[in-house]
N, C-alpha and C positions, 0 to 999 in steps of 0.2 A: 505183472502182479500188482501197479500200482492203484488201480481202479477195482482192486477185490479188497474184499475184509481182510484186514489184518488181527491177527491171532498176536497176543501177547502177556507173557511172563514177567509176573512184577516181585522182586525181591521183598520177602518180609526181612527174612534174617539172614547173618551173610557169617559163614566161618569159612577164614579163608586159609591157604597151608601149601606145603610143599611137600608132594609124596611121590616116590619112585621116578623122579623127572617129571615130575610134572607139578601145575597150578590146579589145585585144588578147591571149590567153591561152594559150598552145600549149606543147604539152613532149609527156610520154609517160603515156600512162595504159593501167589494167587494167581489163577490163569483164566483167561478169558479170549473166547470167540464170536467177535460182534455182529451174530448174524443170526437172528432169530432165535435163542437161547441156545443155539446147537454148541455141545458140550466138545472139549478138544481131546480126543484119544490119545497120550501121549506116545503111545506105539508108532506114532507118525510124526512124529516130532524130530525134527533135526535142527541144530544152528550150525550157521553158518557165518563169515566173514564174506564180505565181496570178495568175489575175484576167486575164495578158497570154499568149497565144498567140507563139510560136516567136518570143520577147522575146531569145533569144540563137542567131546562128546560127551553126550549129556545121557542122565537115568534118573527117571523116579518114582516115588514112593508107590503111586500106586496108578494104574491104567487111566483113570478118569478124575481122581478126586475126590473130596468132600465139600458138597452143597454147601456155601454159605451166604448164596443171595443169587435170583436170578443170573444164569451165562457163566457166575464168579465159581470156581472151583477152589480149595485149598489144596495142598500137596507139600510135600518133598521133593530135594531136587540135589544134582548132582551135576557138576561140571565140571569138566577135566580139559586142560591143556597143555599138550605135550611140548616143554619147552623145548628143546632140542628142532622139530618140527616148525614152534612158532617164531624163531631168532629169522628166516626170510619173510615172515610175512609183513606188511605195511607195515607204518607207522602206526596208522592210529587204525582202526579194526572197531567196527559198529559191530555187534551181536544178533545177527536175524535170525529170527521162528521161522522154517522153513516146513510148514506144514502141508502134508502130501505134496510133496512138491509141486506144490502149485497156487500157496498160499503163503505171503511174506510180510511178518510182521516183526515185533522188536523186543527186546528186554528193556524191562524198569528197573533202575538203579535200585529203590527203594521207595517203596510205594506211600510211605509216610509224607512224601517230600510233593506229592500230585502232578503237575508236568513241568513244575520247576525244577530246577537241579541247583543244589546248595556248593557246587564246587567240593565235592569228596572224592577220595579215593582210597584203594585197598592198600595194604601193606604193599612194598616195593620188595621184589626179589630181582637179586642181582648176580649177574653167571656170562664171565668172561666178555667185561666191558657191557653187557646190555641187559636192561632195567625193562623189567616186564611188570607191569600192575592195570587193572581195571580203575575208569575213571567215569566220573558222572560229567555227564554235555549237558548244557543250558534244558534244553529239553527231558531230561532225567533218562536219559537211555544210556547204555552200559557202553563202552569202547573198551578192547586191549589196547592197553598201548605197550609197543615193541620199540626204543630206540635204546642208542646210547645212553651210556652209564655217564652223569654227572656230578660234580662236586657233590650237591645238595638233594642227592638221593642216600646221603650216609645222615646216620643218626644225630652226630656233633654239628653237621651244618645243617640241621632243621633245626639243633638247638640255636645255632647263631641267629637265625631267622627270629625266630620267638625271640632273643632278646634283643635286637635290632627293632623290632616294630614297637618294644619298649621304650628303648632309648629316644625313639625319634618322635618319643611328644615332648621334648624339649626343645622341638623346632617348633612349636604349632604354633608360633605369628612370624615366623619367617615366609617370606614369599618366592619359594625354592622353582624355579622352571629348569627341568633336566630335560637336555640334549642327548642324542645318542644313533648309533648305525645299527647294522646287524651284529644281534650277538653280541653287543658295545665292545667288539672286536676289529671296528674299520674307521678311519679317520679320513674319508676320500669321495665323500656325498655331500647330498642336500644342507643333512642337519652339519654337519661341520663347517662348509663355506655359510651358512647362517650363523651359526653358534661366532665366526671371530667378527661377521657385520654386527653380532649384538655387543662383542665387548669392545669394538670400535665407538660402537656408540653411545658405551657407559655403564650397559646394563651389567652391573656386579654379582647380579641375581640369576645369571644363567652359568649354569654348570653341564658338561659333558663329560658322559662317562666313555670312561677304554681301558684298553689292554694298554697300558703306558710304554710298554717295552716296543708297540709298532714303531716303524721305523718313523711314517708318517710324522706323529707325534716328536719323535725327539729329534726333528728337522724345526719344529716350532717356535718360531721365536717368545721370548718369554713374557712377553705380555700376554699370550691364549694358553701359556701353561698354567699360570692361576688358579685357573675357576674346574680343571681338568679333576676328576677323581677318579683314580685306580680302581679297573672292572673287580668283585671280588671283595673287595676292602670294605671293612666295618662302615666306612665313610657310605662305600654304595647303598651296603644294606639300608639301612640308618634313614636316607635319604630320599632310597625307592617308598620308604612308608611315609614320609614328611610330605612330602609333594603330591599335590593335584594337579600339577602342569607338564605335562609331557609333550615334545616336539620331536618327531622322527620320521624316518625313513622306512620305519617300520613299526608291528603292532607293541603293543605296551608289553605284549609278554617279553621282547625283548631284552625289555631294562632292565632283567635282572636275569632272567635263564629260560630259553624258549622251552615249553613243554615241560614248567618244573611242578613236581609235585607235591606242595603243599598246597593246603586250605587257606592260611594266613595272605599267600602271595596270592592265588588265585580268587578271594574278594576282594584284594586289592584291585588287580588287573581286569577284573568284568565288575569293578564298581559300583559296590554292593552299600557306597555311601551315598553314591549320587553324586559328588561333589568332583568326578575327575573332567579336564581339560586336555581334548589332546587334538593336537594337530599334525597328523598324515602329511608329510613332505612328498612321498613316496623314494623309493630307489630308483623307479624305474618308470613310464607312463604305464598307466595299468591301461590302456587299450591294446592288449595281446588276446588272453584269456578273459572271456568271461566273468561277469562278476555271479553270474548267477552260478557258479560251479561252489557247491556246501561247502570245501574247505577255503575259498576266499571269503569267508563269513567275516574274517578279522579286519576288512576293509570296510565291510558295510556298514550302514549306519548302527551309531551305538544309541538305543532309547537311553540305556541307563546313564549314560554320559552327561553332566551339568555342561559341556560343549564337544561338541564333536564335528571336525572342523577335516578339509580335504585339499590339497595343492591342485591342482590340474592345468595343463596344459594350452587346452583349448577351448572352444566350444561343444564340440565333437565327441572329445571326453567327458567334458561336464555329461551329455546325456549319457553318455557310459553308466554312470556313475547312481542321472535318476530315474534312471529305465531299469537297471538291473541291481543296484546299491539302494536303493530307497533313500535315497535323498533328495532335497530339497536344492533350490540353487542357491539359497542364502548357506548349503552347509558346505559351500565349494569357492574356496580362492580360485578363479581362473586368471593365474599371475606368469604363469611358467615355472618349471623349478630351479630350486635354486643353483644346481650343481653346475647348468648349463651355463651360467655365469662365468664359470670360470673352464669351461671348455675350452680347450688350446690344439695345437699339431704343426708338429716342428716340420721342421723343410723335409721336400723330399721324403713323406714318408713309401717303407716300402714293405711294409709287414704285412703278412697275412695271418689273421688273428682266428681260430675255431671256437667258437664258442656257444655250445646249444646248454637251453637251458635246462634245468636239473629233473628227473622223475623220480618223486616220491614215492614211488609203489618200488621201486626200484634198489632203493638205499638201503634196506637191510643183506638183500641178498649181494650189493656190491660189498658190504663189509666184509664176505669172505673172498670173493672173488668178483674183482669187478671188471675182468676179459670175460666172465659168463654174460655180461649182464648186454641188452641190446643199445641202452648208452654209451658204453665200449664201442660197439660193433658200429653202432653211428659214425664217434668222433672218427674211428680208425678210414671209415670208409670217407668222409669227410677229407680225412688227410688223402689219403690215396686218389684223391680227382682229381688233388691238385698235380699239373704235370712235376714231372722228375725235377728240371730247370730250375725250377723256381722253391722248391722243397725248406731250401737251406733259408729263404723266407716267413716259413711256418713259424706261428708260435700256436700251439693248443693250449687253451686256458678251460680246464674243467669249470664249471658253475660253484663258486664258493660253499653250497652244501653236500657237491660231489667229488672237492677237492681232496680232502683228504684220503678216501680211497684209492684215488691216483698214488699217493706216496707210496704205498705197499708194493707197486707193481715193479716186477721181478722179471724181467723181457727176453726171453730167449732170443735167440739171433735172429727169426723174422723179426723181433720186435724191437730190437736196440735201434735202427734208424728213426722208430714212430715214437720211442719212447722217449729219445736225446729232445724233440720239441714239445715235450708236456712240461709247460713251469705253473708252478703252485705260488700264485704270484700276492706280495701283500697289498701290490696297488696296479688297479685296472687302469688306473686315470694315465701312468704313466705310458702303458704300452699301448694305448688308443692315441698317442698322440705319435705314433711311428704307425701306424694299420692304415695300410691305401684300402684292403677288403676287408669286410668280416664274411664269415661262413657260419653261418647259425640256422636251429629250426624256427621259433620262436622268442628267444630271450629279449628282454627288453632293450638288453646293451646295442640291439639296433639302433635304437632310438639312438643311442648314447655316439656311438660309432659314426652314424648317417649326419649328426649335427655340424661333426668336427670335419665332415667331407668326402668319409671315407665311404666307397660303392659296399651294396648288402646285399651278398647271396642268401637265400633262403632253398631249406631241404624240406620238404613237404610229405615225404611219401609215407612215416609212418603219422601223419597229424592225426585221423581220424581215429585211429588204434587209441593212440595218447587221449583222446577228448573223453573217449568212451571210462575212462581211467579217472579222469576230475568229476566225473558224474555228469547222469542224464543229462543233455538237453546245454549242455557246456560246448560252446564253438569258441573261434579263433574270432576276433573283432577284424584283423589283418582277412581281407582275402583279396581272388585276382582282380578286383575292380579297385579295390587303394591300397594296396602292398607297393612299398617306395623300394620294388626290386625286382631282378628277375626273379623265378621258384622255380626249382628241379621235384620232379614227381619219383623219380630214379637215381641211381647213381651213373649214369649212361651222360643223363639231361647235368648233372650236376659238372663234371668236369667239363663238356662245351661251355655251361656258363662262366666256370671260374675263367675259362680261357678267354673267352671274350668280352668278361666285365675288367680283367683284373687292367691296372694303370689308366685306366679309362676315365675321363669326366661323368659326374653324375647328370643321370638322363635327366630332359627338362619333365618331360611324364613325372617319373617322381618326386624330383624338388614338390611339383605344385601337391601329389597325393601327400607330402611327407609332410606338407607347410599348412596342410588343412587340417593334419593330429598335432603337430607343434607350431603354434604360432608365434612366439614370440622368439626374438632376434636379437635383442637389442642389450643384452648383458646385466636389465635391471630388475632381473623374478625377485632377487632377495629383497630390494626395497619396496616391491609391491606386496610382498608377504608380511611385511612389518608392520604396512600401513595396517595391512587386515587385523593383525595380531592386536594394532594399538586400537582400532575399532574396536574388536571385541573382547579388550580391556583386561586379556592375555598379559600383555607387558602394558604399564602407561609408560605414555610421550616423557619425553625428555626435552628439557630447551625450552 
């Protein structure tokens, strides 16, 4: 469909509502088919979601329209979606015209706004923990979004937000740079072993935010508790609006709440003054997935950013980065990260760790059941390669956005052996220092895994199904010519490997593929980052 016209509906007026179960959307819109002024029947009209068939049904005013300019039609319009029905679909859910089936094109947010998108969205309804609302993307096309219910989807903390962004012009000649992980729920990355080299070396100006109650944290000695501010806390808010410098592991949405739905945070976070600074630590090397896959947009280069700045690894990566990320090489530290720094593995390890990375298309429907779901079905069959003997070695670590569903599970008696090695753990750094293997499909904690020693299995056989899922033309950077591991295509090939990788020294084949995506060895990425940072005047020099 992508090389046909696309046919598209543009919001004029938008009332929106909840009726009989369902999401309600109706006002007046303009519609157009770019192809020779041929007019769009709406009898043929259907939307759809990826992945879900006529996921919203739609009715309007009249078969064809009212003329209001060459191709442009006016109309009335009707969307219904049935909540109940939409709690398993994706995350975020694009709106396509699916005309005769055989023509695919999109909805406009609001046509006022041209193919920008101002950062709006609809009213939030909320029904048993998850928050369903329509949102405008950079581009002004319409998304559901389907996730968990959060704090700051309730009316009192949209108020705190608004006066949080007040308060915090009584920082505006303060020189605030915030640190922070995923979720500013993790104390055990990049931005944190940076975060205590900055106040080693004086910088009283950098603050990290967390969930202070991690254990990580109150193991700290109290020189790094300082500069620390409570995830949540008036302090954050206050703060997230003070600051133009941001350092992480991950994108800016993080620093206050992934996928939150105000207007106020969201110019804040796409930068809508021009004036933000941020530098990409990463969590994880991003040569796994594709950067050209639409939802790692949050990686790519930000025009609107007064600096927009990237950690990388290698060489190898950098072109990752300007081949598929639109970058430049001046917008890339090639320093190593910081985390590996302080990579360690105690004697004699002898763990065998599972850990494949998370599917998003997946996560709503684990929320009620996530033995239905084929990430289940992975990890489980993952465990079961491994022989009997050695079981009592497992630890399964679900992926930090698929951990919580794990805690629900209720294991009938096939399940109580697979289920006793699932821990929901608050720090990966520690049980990678006991893993002689890991078992993953593609997560990055290979990287992570492979640095401190340990051999990498990889499971391969659903990867293509999965690419087809992050969008066209999305492949794995890893394949069989620089994968620093064996790969099983089945669950047959998967237990010979674990059998004959596991205790084993890493092959020399891999060190050299693994040493040509991570270069650097020497335990010094944090002070090569610093130097970048004092260059581009991020933090000035001290001393």
């Amino acid at each position: 469909m992508n090389d046909l016209p696309k046919p598209w509906i543009g919001l004029l007026t938008k009332r929106i509502r909840e009726e009989n179960g369902s999401i309600v959307v109706s006002g007046r819109c303009l519609m157009r088919f770019p192809r020779g002024g041929e007019v769009l029947d709406t009898d043929q009209i259907k939307i759809d979601v990826p992945f879900k068939k006529d996921a919203v049904r739609v009715s309007f005013g009249s078969k064809y329209g009212k003329k209001v300019m060459k191709g442009v039609r006016l109309n009335s319009y009707r969307f219904e979606v049935d909540i109940a029905e939409a709690r398993d679909f994706d995350i975020q859910n694009k709106l396509l015209v699916n005309y005769k089936d055989k023509y695919e094109g999109y909805v406009v947010y609001d046509v006022r706004d041209g193919r920008r998108g101002r950062n709006k969205n609809s009213k939030l309804f909320i029904h048993d923990g998850v928050t369903y609302y329509f949102r405008q993307n950079k581009r002004n096309r319409v998304f559901l979004v389907v996730r968990d219910t959060n704090r700051y989807d309730y009316p009192e903390e949209q108020r705190r937000i608004a006066k949080a962004k007040r308060n915090a012009k009584k920082y505006k000649d303060d020189d605030i740079v915030l640190l922070y992980e995923k979720k500013c729920g993790k104390y055990e990355e990049s931005a944190s072993v940076l975060y205590e080299k900055l106040i080693d070396m004086g910088y009283d100006n950098a603050y990290f935010i967390v969930d202070k109650s991690v254990p990580a944290v109150q193991e700290l000695p109290e020189k790094y508790k300082k500069n620390l501010i409570d995830k949540d806390s008036d302090q954050h808010l206050e703060y997230f609006f003070a600051s133009n410098k941001f350092i992480s592991t991950e994108t800016i949405d993080h620093a206050l709440q992934l996928r939150i739905a105000n207007k106020d945070a969201q110019d804040k976070i796409n930068a809508n003054t021009g004036k933000l600074e941020y530098v990409f630590l990463q969590h994880g090397p991003t040569y796994m997935v594709s950067l050209n896959m639409d939802l790692r947009n949050g990686f790519r280069k930000k025009t609107d950013y007064k600096l927009h700045k990237t950690v990388v690894s290698s060489e190898l990566e950098a072109q990752h980065f300007i081949e598929l990320g639109g970058m430049e090489r001046e917008d890339l530290y090639i320093t190593g990260m910081a985390k590996f720094d302080r990579c360690t593995r105690n004697e004699n390890p002898d763990r065998i760790v599972i850990m494949p990375t998370w599917r998003r298309w997946e996560t709503n429907q684990a929320r009620d059941d996530i033995t239905k779901t084929n990430y289940y079905k992975m990890v489980r069959l993952m465990y079961e390669s491994v022989p009997k003997e050695w079981r009592d070695r497992v630890i399964i670590l679900p992926h930090p956005l698929m951990a919580e569903r794990f805690e629900g599970i209720e294991p009938g008696a096939e399940d109580a052996d697979f289920a006793a090695h699932i821990l929901i753990a608050d720090s990966y750094d520690k049980i990678l220092r006991d893993c002689d293997m890991l078992v993953t499909d593609y997560s990055s904690i290979s990287y992570d895994a492979y640095y401190r020693g340990a051999n990498v299995v990889f499971y391969w056989a659903e990867k293509d199904e999965c690419m087809t899922h992050y969008g066209e033309g999305t492949h794995l950077m890893l394949n069989l010519d620089n994968v620093f591991g064996p790969v099983a295509m089945n669950g047959d090939e998967l237990a010979e490997l674990i059998k004959d990788t596991y205790g084993k020294e890493q092959r020399p084949q891999d060190i050299e593929r693994y040493r040509r995506i991570i270069e650097f060895h020497d335990g010094k990425n944090s002070e090569r980052i610093i130097e970048h940072l004092i260059e581009d005047e991020v933090i000035k020099r001290h001393g």
